[in-house]
mmCIF entry with sequence, helices, sheets and N, C-alpha, C, O atoms, coordinates in Angstrom:
data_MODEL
# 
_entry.id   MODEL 
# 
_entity.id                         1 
_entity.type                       polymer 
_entity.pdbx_number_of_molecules   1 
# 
_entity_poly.entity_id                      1 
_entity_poly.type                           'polypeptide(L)' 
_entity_poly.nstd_linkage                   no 
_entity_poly.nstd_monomer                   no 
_entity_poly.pdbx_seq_one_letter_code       
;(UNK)(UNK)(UNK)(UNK)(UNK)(UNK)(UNK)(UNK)(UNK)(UNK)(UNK)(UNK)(UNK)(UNK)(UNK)(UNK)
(UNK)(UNK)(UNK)(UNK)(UNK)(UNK)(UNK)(UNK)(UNK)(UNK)(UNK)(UNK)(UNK)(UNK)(UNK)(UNK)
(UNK)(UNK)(UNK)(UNK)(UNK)(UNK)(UNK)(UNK)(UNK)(UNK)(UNK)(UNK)(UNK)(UNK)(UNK)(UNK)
(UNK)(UNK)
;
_entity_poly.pdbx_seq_one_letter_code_can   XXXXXXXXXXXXXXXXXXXXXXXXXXXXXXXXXXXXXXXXXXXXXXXXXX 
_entity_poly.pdbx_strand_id                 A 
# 
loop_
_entity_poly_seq.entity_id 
_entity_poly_seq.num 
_entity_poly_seq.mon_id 
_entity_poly_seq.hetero 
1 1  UNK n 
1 2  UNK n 
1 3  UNK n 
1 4  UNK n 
1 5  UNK n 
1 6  UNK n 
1 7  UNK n 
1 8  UNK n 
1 9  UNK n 
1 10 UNK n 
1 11 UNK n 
1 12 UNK n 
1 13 UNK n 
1 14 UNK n 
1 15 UNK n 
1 16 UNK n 
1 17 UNK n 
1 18 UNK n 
1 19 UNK n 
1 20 UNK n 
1 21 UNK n 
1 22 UNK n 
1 23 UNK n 
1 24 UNK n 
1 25 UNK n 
1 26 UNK n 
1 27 UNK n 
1 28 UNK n 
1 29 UNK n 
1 30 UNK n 
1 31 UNK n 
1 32 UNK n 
1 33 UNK n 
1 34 UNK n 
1 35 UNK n 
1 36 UNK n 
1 37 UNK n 
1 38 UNK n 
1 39 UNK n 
1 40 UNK n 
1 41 UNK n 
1 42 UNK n 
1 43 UNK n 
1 44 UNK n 
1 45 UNK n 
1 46 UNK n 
1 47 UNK n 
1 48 UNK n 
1 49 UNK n 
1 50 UNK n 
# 
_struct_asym.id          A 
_struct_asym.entity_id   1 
# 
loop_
_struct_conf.conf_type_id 
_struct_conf.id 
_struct_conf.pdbx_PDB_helix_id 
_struct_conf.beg_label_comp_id 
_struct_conf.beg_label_asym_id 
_struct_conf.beg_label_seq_id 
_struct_conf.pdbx_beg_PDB_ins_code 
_struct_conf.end_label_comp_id 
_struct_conf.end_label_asym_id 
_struct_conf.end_label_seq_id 
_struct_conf.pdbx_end_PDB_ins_code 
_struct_conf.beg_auth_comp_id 
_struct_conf.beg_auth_asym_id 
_struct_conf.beg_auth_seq_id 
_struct_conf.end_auth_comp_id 
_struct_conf.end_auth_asym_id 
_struct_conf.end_auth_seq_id 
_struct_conf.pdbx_PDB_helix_class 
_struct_conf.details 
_struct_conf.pdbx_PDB_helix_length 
HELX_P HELX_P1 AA1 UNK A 27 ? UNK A 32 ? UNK A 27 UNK A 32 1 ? 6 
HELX_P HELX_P2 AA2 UNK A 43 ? UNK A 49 ? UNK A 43 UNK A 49 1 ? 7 
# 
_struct_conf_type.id          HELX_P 
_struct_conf_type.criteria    ? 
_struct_conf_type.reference   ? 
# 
_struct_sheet.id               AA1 
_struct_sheet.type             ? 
_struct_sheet.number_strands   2 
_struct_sheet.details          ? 
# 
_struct_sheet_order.sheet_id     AA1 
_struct_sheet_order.range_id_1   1 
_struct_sheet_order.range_id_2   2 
_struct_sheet_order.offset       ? 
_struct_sheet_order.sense        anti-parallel 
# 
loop_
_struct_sheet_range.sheet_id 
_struct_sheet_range.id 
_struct_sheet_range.beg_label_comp_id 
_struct_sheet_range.beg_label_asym_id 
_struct_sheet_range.beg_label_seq_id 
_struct_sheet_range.pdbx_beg_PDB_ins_code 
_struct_sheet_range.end_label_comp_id 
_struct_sheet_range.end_label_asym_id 
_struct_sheet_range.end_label_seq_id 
_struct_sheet_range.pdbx_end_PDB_ins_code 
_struct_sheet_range.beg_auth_comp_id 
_struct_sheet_range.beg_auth_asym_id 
_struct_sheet_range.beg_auth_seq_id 
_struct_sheet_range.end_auth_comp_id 
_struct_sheet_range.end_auth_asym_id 
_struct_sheet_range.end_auth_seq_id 
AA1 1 UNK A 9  ? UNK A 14 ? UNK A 9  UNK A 14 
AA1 2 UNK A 20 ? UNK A 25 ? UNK A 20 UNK A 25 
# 
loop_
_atom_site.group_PDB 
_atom_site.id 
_atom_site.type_symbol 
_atom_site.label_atom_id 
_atom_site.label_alt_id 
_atom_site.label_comp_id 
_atom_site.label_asym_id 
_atom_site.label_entity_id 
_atom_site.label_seq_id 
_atom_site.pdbx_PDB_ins_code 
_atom_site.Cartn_x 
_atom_site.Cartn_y 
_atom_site.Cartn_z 
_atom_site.occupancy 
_atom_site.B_iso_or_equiv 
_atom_site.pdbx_formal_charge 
_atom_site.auth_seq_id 
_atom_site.auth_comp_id 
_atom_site.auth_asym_id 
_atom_site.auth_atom_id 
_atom_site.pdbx_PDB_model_num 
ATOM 1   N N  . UNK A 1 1  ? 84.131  91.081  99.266  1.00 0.00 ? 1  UNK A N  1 
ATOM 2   C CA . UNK A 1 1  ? 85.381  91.168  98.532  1.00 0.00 ? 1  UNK A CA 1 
ATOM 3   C C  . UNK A 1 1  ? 85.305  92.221  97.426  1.00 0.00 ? 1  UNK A C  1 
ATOM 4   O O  . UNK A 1 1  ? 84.336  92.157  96.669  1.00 0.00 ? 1  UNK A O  1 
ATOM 5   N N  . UNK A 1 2  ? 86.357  93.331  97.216  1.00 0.00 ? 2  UNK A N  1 
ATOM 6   C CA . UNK A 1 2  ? 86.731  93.899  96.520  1.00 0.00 ? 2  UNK A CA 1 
ATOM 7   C C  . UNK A 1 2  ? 86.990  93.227  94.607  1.00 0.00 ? 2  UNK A C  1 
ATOM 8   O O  . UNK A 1 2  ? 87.643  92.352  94.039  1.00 0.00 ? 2  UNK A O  1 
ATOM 9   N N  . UNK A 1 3  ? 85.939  94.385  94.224  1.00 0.00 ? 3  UNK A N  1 
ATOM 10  C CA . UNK A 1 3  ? 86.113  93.676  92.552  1.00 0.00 ? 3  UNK A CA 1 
ATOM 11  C C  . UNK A 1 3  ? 87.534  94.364  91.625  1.00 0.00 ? 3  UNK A C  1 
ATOM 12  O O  . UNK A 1 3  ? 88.068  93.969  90.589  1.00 0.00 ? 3  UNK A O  1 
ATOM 13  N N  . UNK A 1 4  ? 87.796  95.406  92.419  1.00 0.00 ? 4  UNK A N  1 
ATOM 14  C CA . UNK A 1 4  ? 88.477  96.624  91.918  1.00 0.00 ? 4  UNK A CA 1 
ATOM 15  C C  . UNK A 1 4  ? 90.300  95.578  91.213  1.00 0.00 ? 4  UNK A C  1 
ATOM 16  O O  . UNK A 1 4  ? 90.744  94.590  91.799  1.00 0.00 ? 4  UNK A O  1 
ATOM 17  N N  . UNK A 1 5  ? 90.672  95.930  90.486  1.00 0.00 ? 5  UNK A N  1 
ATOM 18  C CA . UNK A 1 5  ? 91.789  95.394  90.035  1.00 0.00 ? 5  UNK A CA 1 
ATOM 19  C C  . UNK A 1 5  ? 93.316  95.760  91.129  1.00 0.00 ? 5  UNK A C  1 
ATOM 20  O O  . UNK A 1 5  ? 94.383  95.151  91.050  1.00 0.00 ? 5  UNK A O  1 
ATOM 21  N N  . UNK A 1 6  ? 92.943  97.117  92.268  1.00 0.00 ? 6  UNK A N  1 
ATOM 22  C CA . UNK A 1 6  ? 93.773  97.332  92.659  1.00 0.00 ? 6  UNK A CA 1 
ATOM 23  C C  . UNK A 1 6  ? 93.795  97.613  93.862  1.00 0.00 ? 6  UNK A C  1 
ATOM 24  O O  . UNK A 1 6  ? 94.292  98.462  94.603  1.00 0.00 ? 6  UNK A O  1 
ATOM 25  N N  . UNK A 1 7  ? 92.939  96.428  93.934  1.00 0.00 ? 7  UNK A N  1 
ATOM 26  C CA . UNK A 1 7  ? 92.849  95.465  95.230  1.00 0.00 ? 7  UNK A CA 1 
ATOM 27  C C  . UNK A 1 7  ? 93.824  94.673  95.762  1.00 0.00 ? 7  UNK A C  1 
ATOM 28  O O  . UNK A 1 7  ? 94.682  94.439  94.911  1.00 0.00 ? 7  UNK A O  1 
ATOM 29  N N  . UNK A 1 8  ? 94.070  94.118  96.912  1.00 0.00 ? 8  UNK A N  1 
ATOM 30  C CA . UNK A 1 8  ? 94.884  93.092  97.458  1.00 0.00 ? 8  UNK A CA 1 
ATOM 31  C C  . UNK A 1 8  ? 94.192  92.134  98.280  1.00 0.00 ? 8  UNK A C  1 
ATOM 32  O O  . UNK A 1 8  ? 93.109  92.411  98.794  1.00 0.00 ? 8  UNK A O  1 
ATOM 33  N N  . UNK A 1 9  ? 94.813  90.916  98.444  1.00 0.00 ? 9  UNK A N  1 
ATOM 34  C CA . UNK A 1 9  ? 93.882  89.930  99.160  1.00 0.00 ? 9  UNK A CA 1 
ATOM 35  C C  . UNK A 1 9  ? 94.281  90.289  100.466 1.00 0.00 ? 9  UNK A C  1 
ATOM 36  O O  . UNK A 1 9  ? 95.462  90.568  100.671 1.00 0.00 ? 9  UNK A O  1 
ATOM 37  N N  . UNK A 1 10 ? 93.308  90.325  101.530 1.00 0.00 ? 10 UNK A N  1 
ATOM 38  C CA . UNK A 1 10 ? 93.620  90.197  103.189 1.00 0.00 ? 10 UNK A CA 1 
ATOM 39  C C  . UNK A 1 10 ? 93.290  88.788  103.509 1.00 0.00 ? 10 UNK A C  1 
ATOM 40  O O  . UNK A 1 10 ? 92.489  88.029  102.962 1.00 0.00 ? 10 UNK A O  1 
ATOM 41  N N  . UNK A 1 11 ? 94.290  88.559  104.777 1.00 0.00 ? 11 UNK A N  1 
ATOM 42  C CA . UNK A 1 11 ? 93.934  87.145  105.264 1.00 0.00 ? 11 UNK A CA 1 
ATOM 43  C C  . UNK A 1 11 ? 94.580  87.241  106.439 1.00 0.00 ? 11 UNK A C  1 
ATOM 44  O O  . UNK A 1 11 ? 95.530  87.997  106.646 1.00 0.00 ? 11 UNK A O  1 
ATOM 45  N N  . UNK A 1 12 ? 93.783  86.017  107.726 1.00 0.00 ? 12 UNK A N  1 
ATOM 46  C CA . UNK A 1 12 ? 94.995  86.002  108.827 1.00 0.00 ? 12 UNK A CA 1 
ATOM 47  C C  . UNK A 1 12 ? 95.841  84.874  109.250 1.00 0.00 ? 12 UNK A C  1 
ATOM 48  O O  . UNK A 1 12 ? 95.504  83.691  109.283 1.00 0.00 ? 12 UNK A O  1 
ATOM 49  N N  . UNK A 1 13 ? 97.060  85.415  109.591 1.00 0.00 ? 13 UNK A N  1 
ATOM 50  C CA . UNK A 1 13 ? 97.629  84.243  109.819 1.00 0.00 ? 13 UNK A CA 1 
ATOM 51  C C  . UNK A 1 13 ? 97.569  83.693  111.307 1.00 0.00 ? 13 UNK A C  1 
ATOM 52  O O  . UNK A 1 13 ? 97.661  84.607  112.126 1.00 0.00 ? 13 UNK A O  1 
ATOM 53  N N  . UNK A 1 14 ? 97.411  82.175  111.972 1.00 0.00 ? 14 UNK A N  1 
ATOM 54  C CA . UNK A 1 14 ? 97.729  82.112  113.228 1.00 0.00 ? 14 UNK A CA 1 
ATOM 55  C C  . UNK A 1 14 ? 99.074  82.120  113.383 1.00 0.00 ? 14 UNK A C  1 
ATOM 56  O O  . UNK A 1 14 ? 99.925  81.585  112.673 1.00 0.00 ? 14 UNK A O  1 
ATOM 57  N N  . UNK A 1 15 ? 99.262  83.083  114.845 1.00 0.00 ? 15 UNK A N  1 
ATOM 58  C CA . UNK A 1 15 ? 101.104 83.465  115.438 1.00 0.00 ? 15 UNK A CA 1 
ATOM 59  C C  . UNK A 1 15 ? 101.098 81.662  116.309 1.00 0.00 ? 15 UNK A C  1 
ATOM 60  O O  . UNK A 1 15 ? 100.116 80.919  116.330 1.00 0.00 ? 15 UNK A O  1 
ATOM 61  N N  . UNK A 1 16 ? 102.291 81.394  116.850 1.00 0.00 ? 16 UNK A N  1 
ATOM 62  C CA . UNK A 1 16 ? 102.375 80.490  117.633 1.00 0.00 ? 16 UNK A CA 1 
ATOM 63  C C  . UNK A 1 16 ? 101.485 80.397  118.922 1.00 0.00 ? 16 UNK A C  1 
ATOM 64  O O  . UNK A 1 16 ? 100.910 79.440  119.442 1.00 0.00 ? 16 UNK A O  1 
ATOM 65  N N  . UNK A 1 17 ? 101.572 81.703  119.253 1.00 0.00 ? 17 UNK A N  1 
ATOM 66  C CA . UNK A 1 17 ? 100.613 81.983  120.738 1.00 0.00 ? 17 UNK A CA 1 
ATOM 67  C C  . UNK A 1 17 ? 98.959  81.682  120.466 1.00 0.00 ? 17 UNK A C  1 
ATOM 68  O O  . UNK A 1 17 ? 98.083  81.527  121.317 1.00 0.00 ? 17 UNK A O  1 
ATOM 69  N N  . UNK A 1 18 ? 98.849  81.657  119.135 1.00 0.00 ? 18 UNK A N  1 
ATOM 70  C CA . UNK A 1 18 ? 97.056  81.198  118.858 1.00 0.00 ? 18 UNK A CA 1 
ATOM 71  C C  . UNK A 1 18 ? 96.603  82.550  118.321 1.00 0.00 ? 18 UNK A C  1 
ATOM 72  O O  . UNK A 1 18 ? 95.566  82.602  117.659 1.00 0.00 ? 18 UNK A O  1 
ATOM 73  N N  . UNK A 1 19 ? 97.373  83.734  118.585 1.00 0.00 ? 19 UNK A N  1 
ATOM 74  C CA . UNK A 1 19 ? 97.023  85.030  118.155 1.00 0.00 ? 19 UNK A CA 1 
ATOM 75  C C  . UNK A 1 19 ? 96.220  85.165  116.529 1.00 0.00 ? 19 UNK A C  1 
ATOM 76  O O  . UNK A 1 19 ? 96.532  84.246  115.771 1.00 0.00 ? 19 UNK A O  1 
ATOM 77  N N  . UNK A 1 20 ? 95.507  85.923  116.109 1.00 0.00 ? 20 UNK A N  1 
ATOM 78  C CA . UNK A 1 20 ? 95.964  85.617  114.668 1.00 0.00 ? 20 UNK A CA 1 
ATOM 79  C C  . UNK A 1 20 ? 97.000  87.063  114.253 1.00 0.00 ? 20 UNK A C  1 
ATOM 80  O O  . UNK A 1 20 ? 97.107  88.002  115.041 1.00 0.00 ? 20 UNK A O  1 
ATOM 81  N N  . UNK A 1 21 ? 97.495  87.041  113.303 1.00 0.00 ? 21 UNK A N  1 
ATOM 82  C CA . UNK A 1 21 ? 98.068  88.299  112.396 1.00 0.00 ? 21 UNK A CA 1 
ATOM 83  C C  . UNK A 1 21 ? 97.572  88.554  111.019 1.00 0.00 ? 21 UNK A C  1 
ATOM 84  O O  . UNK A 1 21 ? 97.346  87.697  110.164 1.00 0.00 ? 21 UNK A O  1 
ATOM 85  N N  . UNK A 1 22 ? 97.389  90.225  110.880 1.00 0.00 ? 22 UNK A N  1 
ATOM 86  C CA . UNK A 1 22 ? 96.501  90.588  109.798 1.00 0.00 ? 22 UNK A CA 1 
ATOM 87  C C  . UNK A 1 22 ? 97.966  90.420  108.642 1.00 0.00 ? 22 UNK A C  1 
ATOM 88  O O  . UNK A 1 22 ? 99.133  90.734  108.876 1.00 0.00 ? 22 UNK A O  1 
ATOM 89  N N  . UNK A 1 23 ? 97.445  89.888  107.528 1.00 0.00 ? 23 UNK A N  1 
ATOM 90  C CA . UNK A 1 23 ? 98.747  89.680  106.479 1.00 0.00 ? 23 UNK A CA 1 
ATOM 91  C C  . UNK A 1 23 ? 97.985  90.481  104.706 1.00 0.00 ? 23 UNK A C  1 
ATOM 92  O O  . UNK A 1 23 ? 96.904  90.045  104.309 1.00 0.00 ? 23 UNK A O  1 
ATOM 93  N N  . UNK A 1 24 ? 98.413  91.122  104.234 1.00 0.00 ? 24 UNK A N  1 
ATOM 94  C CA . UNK A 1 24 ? 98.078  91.532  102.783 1.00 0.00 ? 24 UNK A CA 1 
ATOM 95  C C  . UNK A 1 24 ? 99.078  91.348  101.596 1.00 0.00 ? 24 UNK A C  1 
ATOM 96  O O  . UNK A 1 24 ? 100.128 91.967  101.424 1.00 0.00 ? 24 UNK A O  1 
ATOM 97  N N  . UNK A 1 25 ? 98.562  90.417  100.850 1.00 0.00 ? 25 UNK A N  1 
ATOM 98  C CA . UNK A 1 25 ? 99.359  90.294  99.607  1.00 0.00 ? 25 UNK A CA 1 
ATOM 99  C C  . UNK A 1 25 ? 98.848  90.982  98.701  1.00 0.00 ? 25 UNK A C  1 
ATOM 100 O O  . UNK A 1 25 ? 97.776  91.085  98.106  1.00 0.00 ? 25 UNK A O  1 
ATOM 101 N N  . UNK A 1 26 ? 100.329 91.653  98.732  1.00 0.00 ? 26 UNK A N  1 
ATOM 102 C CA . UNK A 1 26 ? 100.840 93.024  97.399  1.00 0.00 ? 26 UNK A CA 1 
ATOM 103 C C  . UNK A 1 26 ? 101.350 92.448  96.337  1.00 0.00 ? 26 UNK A C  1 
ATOM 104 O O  . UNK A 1 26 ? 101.440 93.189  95.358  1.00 0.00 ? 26 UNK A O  1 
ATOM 105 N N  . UNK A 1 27 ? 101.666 91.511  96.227  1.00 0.00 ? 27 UNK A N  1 
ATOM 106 C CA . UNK A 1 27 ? 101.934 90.786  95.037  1.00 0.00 ? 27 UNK A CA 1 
ATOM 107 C C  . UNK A 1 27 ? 101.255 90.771  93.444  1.00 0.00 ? 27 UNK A C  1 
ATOM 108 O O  . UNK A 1 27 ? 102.063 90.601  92.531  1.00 0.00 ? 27 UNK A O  1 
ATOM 109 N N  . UNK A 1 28 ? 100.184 90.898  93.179  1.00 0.00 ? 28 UNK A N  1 
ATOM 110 C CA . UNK A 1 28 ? 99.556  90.987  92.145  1.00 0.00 ? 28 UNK A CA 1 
ATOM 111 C C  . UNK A 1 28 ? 99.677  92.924  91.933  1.00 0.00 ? 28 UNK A C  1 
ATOM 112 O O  . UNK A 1 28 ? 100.115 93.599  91.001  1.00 0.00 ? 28 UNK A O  1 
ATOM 113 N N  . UNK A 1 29 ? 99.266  93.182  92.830  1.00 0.00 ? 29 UNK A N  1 
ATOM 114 C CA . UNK A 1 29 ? 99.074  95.169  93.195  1.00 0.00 ? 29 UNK A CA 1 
ATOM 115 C C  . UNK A 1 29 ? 100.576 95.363  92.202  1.00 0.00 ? 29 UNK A C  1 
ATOM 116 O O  . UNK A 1 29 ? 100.656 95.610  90.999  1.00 0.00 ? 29 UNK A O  1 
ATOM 117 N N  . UNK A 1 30 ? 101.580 95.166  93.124  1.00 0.00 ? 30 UNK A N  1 
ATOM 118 C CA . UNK A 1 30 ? 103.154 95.404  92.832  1.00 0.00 ? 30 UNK A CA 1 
ATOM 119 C C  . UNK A 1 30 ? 103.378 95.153  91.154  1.00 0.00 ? 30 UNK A C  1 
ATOM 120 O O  . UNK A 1 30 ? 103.820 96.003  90.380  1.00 0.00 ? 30 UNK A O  1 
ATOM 121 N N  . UNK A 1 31 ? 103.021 93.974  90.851  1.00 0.00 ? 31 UNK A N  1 
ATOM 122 C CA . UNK A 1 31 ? 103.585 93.827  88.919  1.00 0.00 ? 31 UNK A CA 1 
ATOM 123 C C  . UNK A 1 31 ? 102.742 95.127  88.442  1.00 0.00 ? 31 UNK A C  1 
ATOM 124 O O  . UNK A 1 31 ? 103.186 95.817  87.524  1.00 0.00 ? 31 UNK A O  1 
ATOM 125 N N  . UNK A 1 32 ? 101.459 95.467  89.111  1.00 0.00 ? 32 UNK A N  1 
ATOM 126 C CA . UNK A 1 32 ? 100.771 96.249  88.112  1.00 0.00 ? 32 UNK A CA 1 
ATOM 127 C C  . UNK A 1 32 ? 101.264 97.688  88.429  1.00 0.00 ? 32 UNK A C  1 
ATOM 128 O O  . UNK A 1 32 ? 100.893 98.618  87.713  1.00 0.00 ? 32 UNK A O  1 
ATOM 129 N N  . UNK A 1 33 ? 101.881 97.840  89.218  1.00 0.00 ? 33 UNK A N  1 
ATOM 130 C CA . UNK A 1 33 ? 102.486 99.177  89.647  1.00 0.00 ? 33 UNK A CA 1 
ATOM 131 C C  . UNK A 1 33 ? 103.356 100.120 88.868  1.00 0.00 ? 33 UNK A C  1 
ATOM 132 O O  . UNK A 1 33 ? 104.515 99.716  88.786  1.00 0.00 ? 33 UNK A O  1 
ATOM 133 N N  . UNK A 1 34 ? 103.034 101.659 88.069  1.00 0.00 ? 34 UNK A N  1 
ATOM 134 C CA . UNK A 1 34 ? 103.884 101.721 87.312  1.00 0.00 ? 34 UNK A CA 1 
ATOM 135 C C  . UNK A 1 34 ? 105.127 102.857 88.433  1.00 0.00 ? 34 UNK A C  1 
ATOM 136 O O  . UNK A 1 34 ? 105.114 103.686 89.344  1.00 0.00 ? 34 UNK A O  1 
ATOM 137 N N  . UNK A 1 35 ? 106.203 101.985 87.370  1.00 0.00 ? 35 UNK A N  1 
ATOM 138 C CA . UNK A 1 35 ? 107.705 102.481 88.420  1.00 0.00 ? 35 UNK A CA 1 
ATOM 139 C C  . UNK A 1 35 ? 107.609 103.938 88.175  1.00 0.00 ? 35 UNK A C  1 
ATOM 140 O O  . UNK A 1 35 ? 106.844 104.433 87.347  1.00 0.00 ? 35 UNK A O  1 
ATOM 141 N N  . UNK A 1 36 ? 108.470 104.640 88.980  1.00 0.00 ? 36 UNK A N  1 
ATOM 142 C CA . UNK A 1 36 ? 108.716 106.541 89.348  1.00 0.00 ? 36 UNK A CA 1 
ATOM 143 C C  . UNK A 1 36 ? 109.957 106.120 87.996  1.00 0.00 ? 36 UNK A C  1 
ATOM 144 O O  . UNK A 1 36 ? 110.800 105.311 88.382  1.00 0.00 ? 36 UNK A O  1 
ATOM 145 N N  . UNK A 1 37 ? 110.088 106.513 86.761  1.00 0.00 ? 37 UNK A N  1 
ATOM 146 C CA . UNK A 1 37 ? 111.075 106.627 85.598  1.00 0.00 ? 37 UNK A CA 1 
ATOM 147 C C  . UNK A 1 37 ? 112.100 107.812 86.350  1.00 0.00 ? 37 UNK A C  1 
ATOM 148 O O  . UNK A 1 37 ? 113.295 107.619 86.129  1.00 0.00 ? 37 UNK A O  1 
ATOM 149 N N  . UNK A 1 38 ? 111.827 108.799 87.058  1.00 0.00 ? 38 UNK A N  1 
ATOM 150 C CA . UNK A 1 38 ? 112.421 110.220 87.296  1.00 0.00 ? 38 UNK A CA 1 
ATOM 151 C C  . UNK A 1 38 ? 112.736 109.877 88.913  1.00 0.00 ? 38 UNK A C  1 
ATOM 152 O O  . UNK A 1 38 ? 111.768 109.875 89.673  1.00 0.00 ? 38 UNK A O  1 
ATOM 153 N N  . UNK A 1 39 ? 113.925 109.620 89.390  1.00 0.00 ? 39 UNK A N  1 
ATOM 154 C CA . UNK A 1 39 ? 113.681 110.162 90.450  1.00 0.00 ? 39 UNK A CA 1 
ATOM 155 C C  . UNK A 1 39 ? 113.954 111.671 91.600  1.00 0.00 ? 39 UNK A C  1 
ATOM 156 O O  . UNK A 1 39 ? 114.532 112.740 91.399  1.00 0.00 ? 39 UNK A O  1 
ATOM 157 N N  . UNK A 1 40 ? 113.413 111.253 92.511  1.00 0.00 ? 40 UNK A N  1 
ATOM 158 C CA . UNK A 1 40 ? 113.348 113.136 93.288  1.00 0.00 ? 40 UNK A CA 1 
ATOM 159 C C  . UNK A 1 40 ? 114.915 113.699 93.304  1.00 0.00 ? 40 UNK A C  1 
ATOM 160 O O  . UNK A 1 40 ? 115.916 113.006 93.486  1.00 0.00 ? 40 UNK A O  1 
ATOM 161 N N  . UNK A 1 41 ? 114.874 114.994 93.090  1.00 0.00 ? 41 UNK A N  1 
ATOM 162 C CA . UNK A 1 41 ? 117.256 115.068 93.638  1.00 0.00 ? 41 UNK A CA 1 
ATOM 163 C C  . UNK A 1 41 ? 116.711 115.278 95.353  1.00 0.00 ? 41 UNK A C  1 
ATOM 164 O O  . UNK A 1 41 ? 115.777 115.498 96.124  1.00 0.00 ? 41 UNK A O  1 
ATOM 165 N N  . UNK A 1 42 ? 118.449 114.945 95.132  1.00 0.00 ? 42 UNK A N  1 
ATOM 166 C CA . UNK A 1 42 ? 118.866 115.006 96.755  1.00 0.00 ? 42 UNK A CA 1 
ATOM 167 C C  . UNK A 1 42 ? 119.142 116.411 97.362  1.00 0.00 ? 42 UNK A C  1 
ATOM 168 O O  . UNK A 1 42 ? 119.924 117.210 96.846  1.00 0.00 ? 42 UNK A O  1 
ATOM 169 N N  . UNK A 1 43 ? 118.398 116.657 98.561  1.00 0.00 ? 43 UNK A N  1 
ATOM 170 C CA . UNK A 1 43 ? 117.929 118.015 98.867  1.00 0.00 ? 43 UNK A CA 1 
ATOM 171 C C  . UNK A 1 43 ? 119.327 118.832 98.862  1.00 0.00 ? 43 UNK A C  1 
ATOM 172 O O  . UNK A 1 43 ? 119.283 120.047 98.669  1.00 0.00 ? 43 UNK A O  1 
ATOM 173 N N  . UNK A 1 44 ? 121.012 117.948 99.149  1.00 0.00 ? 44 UNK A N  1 
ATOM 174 C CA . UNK A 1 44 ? 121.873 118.314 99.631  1.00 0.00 ? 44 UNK A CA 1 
ATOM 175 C C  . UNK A 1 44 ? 122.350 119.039 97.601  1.00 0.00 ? 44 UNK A C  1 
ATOM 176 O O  . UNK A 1 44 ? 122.977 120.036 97.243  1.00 0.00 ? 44 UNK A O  1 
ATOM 177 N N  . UNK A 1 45 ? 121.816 118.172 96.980  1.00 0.00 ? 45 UNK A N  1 
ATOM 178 C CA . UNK A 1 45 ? 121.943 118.701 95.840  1.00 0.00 ? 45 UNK A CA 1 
ATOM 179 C C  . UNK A 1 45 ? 121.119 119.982 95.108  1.00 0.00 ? 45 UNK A C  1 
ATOM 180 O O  . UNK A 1 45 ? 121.629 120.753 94.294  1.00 0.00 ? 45 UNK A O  1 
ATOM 181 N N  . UNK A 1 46 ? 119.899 120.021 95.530  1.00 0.00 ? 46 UNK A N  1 
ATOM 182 C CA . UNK A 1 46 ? 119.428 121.317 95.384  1.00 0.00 ? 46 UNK A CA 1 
ATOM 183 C C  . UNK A 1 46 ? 119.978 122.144 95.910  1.00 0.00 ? 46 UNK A C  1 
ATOM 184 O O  . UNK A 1 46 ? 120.382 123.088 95.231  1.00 0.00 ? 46 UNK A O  1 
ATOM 185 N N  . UNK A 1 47 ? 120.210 122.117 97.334  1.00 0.00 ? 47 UNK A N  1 
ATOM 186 C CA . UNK A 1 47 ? 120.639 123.715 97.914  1.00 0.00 ? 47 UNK A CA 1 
ATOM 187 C C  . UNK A 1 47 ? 122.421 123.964 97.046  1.00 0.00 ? 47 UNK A C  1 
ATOM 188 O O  . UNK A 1 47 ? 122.993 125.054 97.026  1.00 0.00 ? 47 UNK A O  1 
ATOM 189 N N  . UNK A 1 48 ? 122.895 122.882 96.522  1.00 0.00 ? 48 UNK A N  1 
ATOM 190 C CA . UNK A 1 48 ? 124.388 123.241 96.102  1.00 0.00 ? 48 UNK A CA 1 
ATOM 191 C C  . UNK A 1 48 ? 124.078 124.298 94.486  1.00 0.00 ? 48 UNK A C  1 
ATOM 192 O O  . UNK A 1 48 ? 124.760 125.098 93.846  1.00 0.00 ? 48 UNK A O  1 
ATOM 193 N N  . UNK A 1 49 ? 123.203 123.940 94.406  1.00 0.00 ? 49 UNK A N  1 
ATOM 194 C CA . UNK A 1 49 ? 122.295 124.259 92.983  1.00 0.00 ? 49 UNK A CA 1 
ATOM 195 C C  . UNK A 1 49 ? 122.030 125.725 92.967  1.00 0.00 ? 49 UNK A C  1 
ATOM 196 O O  . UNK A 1 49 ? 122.141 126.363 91.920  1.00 0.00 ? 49 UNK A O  1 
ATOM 197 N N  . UNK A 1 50 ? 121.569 126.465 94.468  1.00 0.00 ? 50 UNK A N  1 
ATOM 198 C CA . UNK A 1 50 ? 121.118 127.844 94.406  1.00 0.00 ? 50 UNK A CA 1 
ATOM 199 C C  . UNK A 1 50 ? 122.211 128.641 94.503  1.00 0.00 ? 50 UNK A C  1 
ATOM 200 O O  . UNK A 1 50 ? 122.087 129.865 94.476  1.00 0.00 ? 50 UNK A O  1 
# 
């Protein structure tokens, strides 16, 4: 196991068929995530721009 803070837990889940499925909780990752403040322009807006 990962000591790193920006880490996520892996685990599997069983499907109905007995399968398992690989699942990762982003949940702890996500609060610590810092948001984009700026976002990108819209390309249709650059080219109106040149």
């Amino acid at each position: 196991p990962s000591k790193s803070p920006m880490a996520s837990p892996v685990f599997f889940i069983k499907k109905k068929d007995g399968s398992l499925h690989l699942v990762q909780d982003y949940l702890v990752l996500n609060v610590m995530t810092v948001k984009n403040r700026y976002s990108l322009p819209l390309i249709s807006e650059l080219v109106n721009n040149l």
